[in-house]
N, C-alpha and C positions, 0 to 999 in steps of 0.2 A: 584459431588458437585464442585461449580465453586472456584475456588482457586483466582480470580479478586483482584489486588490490583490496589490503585488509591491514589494520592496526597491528605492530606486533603483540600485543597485548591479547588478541583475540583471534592469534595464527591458528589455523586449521590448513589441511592438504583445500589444496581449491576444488580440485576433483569431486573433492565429501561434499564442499559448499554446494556444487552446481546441483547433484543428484539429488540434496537436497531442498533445494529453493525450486527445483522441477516437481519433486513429489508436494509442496507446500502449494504451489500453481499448477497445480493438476488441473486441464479441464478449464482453464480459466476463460470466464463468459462463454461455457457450452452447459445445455441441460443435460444433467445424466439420467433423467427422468426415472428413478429408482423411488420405488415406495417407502422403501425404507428411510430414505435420505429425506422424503416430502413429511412423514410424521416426526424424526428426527427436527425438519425444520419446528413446527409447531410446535415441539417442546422447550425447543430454544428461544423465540419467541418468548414465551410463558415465564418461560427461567433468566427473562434478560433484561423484562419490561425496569427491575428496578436499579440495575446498572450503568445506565447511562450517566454518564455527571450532568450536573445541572448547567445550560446551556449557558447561564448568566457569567459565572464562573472558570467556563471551559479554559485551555491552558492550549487550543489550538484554534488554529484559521483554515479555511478554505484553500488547498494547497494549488489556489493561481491568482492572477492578478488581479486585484478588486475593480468592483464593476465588471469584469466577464462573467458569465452565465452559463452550466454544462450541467448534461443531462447524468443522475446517477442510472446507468444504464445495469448494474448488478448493486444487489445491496445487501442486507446483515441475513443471516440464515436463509439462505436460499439454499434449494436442493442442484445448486451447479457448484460450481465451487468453493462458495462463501459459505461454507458447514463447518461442524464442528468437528468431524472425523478429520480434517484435513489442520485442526486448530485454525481456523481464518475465519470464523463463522459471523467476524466483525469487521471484515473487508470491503473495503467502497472501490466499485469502480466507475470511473468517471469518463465521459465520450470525447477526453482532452483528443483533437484531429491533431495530426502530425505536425510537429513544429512549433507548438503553444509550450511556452512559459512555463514550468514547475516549479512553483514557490515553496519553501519551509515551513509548513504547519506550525512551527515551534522551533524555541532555539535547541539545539544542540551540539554534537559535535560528530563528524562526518568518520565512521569507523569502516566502509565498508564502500569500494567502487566498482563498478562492472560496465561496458563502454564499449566492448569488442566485436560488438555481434551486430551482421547488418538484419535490416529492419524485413518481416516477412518469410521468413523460415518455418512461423509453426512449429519449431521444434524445442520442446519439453528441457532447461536449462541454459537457455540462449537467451534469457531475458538479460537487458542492459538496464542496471538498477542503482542508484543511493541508498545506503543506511544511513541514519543520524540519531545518537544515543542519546537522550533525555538527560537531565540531571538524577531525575530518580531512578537512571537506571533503565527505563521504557526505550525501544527503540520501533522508530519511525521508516517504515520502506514504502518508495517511491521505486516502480516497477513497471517497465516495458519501456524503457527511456527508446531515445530513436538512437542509431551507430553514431558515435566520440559526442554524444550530446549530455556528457556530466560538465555542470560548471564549476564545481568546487573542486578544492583539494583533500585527502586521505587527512584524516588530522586537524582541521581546519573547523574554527565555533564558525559558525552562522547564526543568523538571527530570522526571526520569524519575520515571512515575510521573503526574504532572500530571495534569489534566482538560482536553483541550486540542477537546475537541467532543462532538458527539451523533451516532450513527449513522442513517444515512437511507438512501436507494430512488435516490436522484436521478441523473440520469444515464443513460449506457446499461448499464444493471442489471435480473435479471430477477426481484430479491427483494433486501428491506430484507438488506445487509451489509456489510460493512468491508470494503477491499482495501488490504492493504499490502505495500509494499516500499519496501525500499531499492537506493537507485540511485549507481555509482558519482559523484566531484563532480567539478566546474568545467566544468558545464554549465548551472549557470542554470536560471530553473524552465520555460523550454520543452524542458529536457531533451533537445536533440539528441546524437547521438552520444553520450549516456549508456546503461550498462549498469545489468541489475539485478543483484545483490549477493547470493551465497547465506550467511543467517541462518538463526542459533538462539539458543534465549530461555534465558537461566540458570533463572527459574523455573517450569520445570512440568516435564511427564515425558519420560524419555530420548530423543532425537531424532538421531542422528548424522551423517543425512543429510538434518538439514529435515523437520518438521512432517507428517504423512502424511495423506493426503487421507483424508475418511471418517474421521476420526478426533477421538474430541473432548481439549479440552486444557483442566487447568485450572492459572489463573496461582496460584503458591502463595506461601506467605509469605518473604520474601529472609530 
C-alpha cells in the first residue's frame, strides 16, 4: 500500500501519480536498443550542447556528501531511459550502493514523499522518492530511495547540502542507485507536461555539457 504523501496545494489521486512516475521511469538503467531512440539520441546531443548553465554559476551540488566519489552509470540522452520521448533526456543516474547519504542539490521545499515500498521488486511505480520545489518553480527528484529511508518532512525548506534520504533498489531499478533530475515547474508532482532541465554541479570536475556517462565525479569542497 503506497504510503504517497503530497502538498495540498499539488493534490492529485496518488494512483495517477504512481502510473505516472512508472511511465516517466520506464526502463530505467536498461537499453532499449531501438534505432530510432539511438538517432533521437544524437539529435539531442546537437540541440542540447548549448543548454547547459555555466558551471561557475550553477545553483546546484553533487547530491551526496563532499569528498565521496560515484560513478555516473546513465547520463544525458541516452537511448535507455534518459530520452527525450520519456521527457528525462537530462536525467543523471548515479551508482549511490544501498544505504549512502542523499543530499539536497539545492534549497527548496519538500512537496512530494514516497517511502512505502521495499527495496528489489523491479516493479514499474514502486520507486521510494523526494520532490523538492525550487524557488523558481524547478522541481528536483531524488528517485529509487531504499524502504522509510526519506529524511524530511512534507512541507519542510531544506538547504543545499541537507540529508534529505538514503539510497535504495526500490522500484523499476536494475541495481541499488540514485536518479536525479530536474524538471521544468508548474506542474505539480504528477508532473505532466513537465520537461527535464539540463544541469551542472559547481562542485566537482569540469562538465560543459552535463556529467558524462562512465565517468566518476567527486563532490568537492564549495
Amino acid at each position: 500500500m503506497s504510503d504517497l504523501k503530497f502538498l495540498s496545494s499539488y493534490a492529485v489521486d496518488s494512483s495517477t501519480i504512481a502510473i505516472l512516475l512508472a511511465l516517466l521511469l520506464l526502463g530505467c538503467g536498461k537499453d532499449s536498443g531501438d534505432d530510432s531512440n539511438k538517432r533521437q539520441d544524437a539529435q539531442c546531443i546537437l540541440d542540447s550542447e548549448d543548454l547547459y548553465p555555466d558551471q561557475s554559476t550553477s545553483l546546484y551540488i553533487l547530491p551526496w556528501t563532499i569528498g565521496e566519489t560515484y560513478l555516473v552509470t546513465q547520463g544525458n540522452c541516452t537511448n535507455r531511459s534518459h530520452r527525450v520521448q520519456l521527457n528525462q533526456q537530462f536525467a543523471y543516474d548515479f551508482n549511490l550502493p544501498l544505504g549512502t547519504i542523499v543530499r539536497a542539490a539545492r534549497d527548496g521545499v519538500v512537496i512530494v514523499i514516497e517511502e512505502s515500498y521495499p527495496d528489489g521488486t523491479k516493479v514499474p511505480g514502486e520507486e521510494n522518492y523526494v520532490s523538492i520545489q525550487h524557488d523558481d518553480t524547478t522541481v528536483a527528484r531524488y528517485i529509487h530511495l531504499t524502504s522509510n529511508g526519506v529524511n524530511v518532512n512534507l512541507g519542510e525548506r531544506v538547504q543545499r547540502g541537507q540529508a534529505i534520504g538514503i539510497s535504495g533498489n526500490s522500484g523499476n531499478s536494475t541495481g541499488a542507485h540514485l536518479h536525479f533530475d530536474v524538471m521544468d515547474g508548474n506542474c505539480g508532482p504528477q508532473f505532466i507536461d513537465c520537461h527535464s532541465l539540463a544541469t551542472t554541479f559547481m562542485n566537482t570536475a569540469p562538465h560543459p555539457h552535463g556529467l558524462q556517462e562512465k565517468v566518476a565525479y567527486t563532490a568537492e569542497p564549495l
